[in-house]
ZAMIKE-891974 format. One record per residue (C-alpha): residue number from 0; chain; y, z, x. Coordinates in nm, 4 decimals, padded with zeros to 6 digits. Layout:
  num  chaine        py        pz        px
  NUM       A         Y         Z         X
...
// end
This chain:
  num  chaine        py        pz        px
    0       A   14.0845   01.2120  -04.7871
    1       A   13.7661   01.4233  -04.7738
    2       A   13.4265   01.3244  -04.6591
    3       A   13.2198   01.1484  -04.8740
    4       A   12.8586   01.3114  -04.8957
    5       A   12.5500   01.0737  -04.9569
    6       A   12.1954   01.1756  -05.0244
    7       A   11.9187   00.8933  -04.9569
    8       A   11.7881   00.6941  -05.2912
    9       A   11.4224   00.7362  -05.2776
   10       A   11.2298   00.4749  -05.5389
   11       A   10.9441   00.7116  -05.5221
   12       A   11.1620   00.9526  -05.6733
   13       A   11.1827   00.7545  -05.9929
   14       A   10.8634   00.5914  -06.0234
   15       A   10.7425   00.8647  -06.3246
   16       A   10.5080   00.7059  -06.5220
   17       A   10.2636   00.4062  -06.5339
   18       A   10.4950   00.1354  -06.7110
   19       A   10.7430   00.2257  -06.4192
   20       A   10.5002   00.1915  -06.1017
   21       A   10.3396  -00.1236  -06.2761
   22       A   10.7151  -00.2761  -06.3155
   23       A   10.8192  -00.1570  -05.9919
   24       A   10.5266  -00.3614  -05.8542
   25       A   10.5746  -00.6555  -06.0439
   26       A   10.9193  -00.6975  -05.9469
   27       A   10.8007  -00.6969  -05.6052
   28       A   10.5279  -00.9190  -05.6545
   29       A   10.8071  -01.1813  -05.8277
   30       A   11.0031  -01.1666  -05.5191
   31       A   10.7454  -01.3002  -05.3143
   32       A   10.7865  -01.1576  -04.9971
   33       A   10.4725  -00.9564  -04.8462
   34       A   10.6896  -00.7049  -04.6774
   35       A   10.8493  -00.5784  -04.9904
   36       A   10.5556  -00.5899  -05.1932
   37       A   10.3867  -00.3525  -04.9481
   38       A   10.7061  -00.1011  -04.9754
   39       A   10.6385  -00.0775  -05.2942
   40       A   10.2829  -00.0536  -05.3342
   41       A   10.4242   00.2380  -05.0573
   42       A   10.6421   00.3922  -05.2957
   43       A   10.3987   00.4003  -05.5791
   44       A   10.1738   00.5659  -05.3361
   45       A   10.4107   00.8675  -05.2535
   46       A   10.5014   00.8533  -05.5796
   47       A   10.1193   00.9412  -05.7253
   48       A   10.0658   01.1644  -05.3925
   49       A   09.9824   00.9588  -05.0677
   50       A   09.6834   01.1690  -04.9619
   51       A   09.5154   01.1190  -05.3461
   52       A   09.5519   00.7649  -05.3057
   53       A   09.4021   00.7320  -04.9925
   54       A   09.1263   00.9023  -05.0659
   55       A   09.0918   00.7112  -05.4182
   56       A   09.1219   00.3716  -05.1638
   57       A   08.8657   00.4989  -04.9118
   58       A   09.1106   00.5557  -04.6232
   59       A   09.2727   00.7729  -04.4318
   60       A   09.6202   00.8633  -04.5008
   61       A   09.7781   00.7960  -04.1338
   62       A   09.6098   00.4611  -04.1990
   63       A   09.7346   00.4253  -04.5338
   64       A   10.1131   00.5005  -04.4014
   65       A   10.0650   00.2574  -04.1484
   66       A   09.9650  -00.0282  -04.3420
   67       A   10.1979  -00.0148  -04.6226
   68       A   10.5457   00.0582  -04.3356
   69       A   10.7966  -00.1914  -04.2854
   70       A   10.5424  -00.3111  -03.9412
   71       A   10.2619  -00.2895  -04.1318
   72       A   10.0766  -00.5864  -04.1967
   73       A   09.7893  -00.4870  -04.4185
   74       A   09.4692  -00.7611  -04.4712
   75       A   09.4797  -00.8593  -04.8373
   76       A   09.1517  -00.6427  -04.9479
   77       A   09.3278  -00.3188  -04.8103
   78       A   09.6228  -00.4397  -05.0504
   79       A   09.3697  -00.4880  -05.3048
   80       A   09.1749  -00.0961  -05.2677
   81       A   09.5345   00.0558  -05.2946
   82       A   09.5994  -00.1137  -05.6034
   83       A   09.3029   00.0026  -05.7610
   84       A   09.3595   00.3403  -05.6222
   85       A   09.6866   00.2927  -05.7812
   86       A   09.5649   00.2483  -06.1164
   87       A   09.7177  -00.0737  -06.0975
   88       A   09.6175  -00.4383  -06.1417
   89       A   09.7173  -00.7736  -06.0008
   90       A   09.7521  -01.0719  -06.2823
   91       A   09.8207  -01.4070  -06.2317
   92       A   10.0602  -01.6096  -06.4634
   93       A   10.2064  -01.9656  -06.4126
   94       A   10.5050  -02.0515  -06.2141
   95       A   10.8135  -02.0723  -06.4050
   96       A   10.9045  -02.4637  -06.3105
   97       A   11.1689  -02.4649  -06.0949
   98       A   11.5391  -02.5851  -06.2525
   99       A   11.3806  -02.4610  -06.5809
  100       A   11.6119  -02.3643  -06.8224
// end
């Protein structure tokens, strides 16, 4: 049986165009978890050119990288800058009720 060869799966990779950053980021966002939603706001961000965004965010790019890693734990108005830098906004939409149909 011969080796199987893998290559990593990068989401950055994919992330092409507006619609897909902006759904990539609200699927995170529906997930709920603050750790995930900063990978992606990562991904989008390597996706669009991590030193751009930075810049477009008012930070520096080692501090960018830092805040959006797994360990990160960026405040919620750096969060907030990189979305904008992103070209991206947050909304705000009602909880589906839970047990809903």
């Amino acid at each position: 049986m011969g080796k199987t060869v893998t290559t990593p799966w990068d989401p950055a990779d994919h992330l092409e165009t507006e619609e897909d950053m902006a759904a990539y980021l609200e699927a995170a966002l529906e997930e709920g978890d603050p750790v995930l939603v900063a990978a992606a706001l990562g991904d989008i961000a390597r996706a669009k050119g991590m030193s751009h965004v930075a810049r477009e965010a008012g930070l520096g790019r080692e501090s960018l990288y830092k805040a959006l890693s797994p360990s990160g734990n960026p405040e919620f108005a750096t969060i907030l800058k990189v979305v904008s830098a992103l070209g991206l906004q947050l909304h705000a939409a009602p909880a589906a009720a839970k047990g809903a149909a």
